[in-house]
C-alpha positions in Angstrom: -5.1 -108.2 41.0 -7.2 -109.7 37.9 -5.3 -112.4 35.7 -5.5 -110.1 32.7 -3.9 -107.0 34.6 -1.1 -109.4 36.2 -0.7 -110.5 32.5 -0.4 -106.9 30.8 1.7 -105.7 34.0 4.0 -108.3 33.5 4.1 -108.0 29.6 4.8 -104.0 30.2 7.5 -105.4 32.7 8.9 -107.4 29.8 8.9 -104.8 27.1 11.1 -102.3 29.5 13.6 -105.2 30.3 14.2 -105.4 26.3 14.8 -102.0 25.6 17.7 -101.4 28.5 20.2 -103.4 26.7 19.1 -101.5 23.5 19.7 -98.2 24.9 23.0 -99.6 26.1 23.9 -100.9 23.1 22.9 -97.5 20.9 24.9 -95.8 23.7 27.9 -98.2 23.3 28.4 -98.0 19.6 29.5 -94.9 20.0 33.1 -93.4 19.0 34.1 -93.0 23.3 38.1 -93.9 23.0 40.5 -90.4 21.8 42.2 -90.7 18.7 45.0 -93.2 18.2 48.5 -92.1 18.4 50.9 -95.3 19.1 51.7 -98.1 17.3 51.1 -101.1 20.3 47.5 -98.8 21.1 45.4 -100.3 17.9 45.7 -104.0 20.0 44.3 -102.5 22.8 41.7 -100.8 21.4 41.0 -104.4 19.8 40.8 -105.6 23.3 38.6 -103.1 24.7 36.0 -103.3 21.9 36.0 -107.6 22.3 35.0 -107.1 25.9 32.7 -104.7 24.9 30.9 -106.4 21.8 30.9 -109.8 24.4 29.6 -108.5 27.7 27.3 -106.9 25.2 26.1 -109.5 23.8 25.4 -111.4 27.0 23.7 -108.3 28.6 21.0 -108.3 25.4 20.7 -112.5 25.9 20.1 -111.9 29.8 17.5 -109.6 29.3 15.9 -111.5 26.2 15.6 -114.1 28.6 14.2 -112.3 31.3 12.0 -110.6 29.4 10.8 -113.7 27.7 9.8 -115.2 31.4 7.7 -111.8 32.0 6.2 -111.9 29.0 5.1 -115.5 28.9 4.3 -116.7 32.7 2.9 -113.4 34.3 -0.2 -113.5 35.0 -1.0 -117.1 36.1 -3.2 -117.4 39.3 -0.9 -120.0 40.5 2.9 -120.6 41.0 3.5 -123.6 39.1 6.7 -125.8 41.0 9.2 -127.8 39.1 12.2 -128.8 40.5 15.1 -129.6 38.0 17.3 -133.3 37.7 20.0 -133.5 39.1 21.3 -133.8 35.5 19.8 -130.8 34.2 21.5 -128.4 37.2 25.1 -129.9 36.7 23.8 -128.9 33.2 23.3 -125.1 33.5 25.8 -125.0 36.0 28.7 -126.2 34.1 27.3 -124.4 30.5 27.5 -121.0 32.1 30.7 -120.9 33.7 32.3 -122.5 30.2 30.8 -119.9 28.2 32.1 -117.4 30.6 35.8 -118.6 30.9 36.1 -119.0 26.9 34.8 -115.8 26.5 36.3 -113.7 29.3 39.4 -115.6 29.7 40.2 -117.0 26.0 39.2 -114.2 24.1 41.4 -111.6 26.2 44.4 -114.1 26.4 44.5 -114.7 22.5 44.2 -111.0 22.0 45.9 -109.4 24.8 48.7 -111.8 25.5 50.4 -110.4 21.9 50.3 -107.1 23.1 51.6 -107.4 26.9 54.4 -109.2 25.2 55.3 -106.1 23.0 54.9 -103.3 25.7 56.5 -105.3 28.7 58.3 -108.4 27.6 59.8 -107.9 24.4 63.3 -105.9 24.1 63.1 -102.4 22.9 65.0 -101.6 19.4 68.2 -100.6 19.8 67.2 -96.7 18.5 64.9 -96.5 21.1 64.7 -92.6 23.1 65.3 -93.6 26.6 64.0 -91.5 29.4 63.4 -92.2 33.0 60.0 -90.9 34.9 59.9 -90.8 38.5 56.3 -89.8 40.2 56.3 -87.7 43.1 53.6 -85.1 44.8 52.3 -83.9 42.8 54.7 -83.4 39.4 56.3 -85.7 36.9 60.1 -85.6 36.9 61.8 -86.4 33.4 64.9 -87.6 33.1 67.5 -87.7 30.2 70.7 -89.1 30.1 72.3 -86.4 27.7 74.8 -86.7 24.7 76.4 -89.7 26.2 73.5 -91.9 26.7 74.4 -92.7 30.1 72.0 -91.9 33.1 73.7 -90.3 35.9 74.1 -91.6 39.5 71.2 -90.9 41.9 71.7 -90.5 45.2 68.9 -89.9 47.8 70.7 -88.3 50.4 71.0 -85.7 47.7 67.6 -85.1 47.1 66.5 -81.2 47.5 64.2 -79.0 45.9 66.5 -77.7 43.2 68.1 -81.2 42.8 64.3 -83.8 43.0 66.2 -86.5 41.9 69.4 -86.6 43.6 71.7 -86.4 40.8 75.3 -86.7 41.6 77.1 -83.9 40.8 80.6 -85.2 40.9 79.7 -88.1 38.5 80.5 -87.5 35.2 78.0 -88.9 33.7 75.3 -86.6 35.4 76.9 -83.4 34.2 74.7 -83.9 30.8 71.4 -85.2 31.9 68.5 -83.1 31.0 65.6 -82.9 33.9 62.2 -81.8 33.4 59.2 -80.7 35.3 56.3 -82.2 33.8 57.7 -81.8 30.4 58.2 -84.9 27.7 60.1 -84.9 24.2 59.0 -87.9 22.3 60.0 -88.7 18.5 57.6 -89.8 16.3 57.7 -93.3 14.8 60.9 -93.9 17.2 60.8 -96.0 20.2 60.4 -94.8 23.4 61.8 -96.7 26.7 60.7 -95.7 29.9 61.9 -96.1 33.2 58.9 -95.2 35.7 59.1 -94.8 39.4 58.1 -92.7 42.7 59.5 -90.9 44.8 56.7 -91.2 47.8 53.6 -92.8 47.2 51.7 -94.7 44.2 51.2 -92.9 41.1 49.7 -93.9 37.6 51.5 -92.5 34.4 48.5 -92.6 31.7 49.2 -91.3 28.1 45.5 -91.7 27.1 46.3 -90.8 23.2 48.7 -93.7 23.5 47.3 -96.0 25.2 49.8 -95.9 28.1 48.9 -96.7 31.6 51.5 -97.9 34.0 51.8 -97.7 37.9 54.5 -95.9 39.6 55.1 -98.2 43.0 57.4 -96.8 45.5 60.6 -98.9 45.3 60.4 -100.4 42.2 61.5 -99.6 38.7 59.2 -100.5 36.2 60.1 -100.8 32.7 58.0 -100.4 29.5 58.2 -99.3 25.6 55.8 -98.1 23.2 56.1 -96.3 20.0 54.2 -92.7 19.1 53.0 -92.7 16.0 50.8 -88.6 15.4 52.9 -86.1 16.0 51.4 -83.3 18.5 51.1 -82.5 21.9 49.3 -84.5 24.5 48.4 -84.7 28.0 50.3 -86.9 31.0 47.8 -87.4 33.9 47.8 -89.6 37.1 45.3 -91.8 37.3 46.2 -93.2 40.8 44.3 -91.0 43.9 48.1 -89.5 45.4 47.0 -87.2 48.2 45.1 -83.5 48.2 46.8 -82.0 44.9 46.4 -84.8 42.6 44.2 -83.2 40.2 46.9 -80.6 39.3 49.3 -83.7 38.6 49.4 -82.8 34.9 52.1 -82.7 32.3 52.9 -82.3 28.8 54.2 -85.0 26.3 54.9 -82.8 23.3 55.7 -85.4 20.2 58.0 -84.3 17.7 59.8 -85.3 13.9 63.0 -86.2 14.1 64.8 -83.2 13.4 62.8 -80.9 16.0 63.2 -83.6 18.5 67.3 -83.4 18.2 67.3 -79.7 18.1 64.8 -79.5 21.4 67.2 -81.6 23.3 70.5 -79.9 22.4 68.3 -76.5 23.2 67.6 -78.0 26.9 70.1 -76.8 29.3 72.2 -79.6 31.0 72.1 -80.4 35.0 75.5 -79.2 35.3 
């Protein structure tokens, strides 16, 4: 191969490696995330776009660089050797990794930290709606505590197809729970506090509308709280691979005002 073709090969090279990151850029910009409905889901949307706009960035600066190389040292009929200073490779080793950890580290820290504090660590309100979820193959089981506000003893001896949680029927505090099957009331603009586990393997409760995506690990109850803010009705899924049927592990989060909220729960027939 002639100089001049090397050159021209390499400089077509070059061009291609500069127009990847602007078809993934073009691509990028656009709207991909659904429509916002809860109050903690603008900060992680905030998130989401940082990492986006960052790695980006340093995808369009790789190529540039890359394509720069191509562009200016194909071509030569000889491979030209130059071995860096010790200096100047503690250098551009240590420059990298810095950029890196202040960008991928800091930048999620300062903005994420804020927002795992409000949907894990901080106290829900006092007014908040709370409902346990338990996971199970392949349905979502929703679980009210009734008038008195008080959830009902489980037992898991009891456990049976009519009865999937194992509510006590002798304790009185069971006798007024609401259970659902892949059904969820939600206020708007109220606080909600779940209570999500499994009953057999690991599940993933994902409200996608809300920004909501929590684990359900066997054994554990995991608490978290976020706050609707559109009224409408969305979808629950399970983003966790849970055996053969998990693609039909679907449910409904309908969100309602105030007033149709109360009225849907005194409409929903106790457990006993």
């Amino acid at each position: 191969m002639s100089e001049t073709s090397g050159r021209w090969e390499g400089r077509l090279v070059a061009v291609v490696i500069w127009l990847i990151p602007m078809v993934v850029v073009v691509c990028g910009a656009q709207r991909w995330l659904p429509p916002l409905a809860s109050e903690h889901g603008a900060g992680i949307d905030q998130v989401l776009i940082y990492l986006l706009v960052t790695v980006g960035g340093l995808l369009v600066l790789g190529h540039l660089a890359l394509g720069y190389s191509l562009w200016r040292f194909s071509g030569q009929p000889r491979v030209t050797h130059r071995l860096a200073s010790p200096r100047q490779e503690r250098k551009w080793a240590l420059i990298p990794n810095l950029l890196m950890t202040i960008l991928g580290e800091g930048g999620v820290l300062v903005l994420g930290l804020p927002v795992w504090a409000k949907f894990y660590a901080a106290s829900p309100p006092d007014d908040a709606v709370p409902v346990e979820i338990t996971g199970e193959q392949f349905a979502w089981n929703v679980h009210y505590p009734g008038q008195d506000g008080v959830f009902g003893r489980t037992v898991a001896t009891l456990i049976s197809l009519n009865n999937a949680l194992g509510l006590d029927p002798d304790d009185p505090g069971a006798r007024d729970d609401v259970v659902l099957v892949n059904e969820l009331f939600l206020p708007v603009n109220r606080p909600a506090r779940v209570r999500l586990r499994s009953k057999d393997t690991l599940h993933s409760f994902f409200l996608p509308y809300q920004r909501v995506k929590q684990d359900a690990v066997p054994g554990m109850t995991i608490e978290l709280w976020f706050v609707p803010t559109e009224t409408g009705s969305y979808e629950i899924a399970c983003t966790e691979l849970c055996g053969f049927g998990h693609y039909q592990m679907r449910g409904l989060l309908q969100v309602l005002s105030e007033p149709e909220f109360e009225s849907r729960m005194r409409e929903l027939p106790p457990f006993r």
